[in-house]
Residue, then its C-alpha position, 0 to 999 in steps of 0.5 A: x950689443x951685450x953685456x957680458x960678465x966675468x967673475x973670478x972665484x977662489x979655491x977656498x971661497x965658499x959655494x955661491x948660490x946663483x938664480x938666473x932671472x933670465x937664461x944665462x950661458x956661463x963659460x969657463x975661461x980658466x980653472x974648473x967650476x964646479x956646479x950643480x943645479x935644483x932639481x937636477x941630480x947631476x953634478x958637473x965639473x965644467x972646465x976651461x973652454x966649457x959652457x954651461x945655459x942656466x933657464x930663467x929661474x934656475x938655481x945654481x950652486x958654483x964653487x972653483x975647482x982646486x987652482x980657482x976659475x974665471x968664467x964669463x956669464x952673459x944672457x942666453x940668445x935665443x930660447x933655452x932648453x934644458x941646462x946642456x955642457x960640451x963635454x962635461x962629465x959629472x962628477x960627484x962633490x960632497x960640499x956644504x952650501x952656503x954663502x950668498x953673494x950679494x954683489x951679483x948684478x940684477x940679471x944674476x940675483x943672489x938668494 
């Protein structure tokens, strides 16, 4: 068995800042996400259909696209190399990062 999390995120809420504490596939169900992630120059804009694996420890910065999104995340099965998207392009978004959510669940810590 899994656990697998969905989460909702409006177009005007603020950017979440998320560490992964084990690695996790985020996948997009509806809407767009906007993520980027420490130490990575890019930026990617996932959109529905998507997924994107985080590596333990990574930090992640999530916001919604303009119409919001829901996205699944679930603990990575197997080993986790370096973050990969189906499609995805990158794409640039100049945004402040702020807001820290501190109602994710413990395999999902906010900073």
């Amino acid at each position: 068995m899994r656990e697998i999390r969905t989460f909702e995120l409006e177009p005007r809420e603020p950017v979440s800042a998320w560490r992964a504490s084990q690695p996790l596939v985020l996948n997009v169900m509806a809407g767009q996400v906007w993520l980027t992630v420490d130490g990575d120059a890019e930026d990617y804009w996932l959109d529905a259909g998507e997924s994107f694996e985080l590596p333990r420890n990574a930090l992640a910065w999530v916001s919604a696209g303009q119409s919001g999104t829901r996205l699944a995340v679930r603990i990575a099965s197997g080993s986790v190399h370096a973050p990969v998207t189906s499609t995805a392009a990158a794409r640039a978004w100049s945004t402040g990062r702020a807001a820290v959510r501190s109602w994710m669940p413990r395999w999902l810590q906010a900073i």
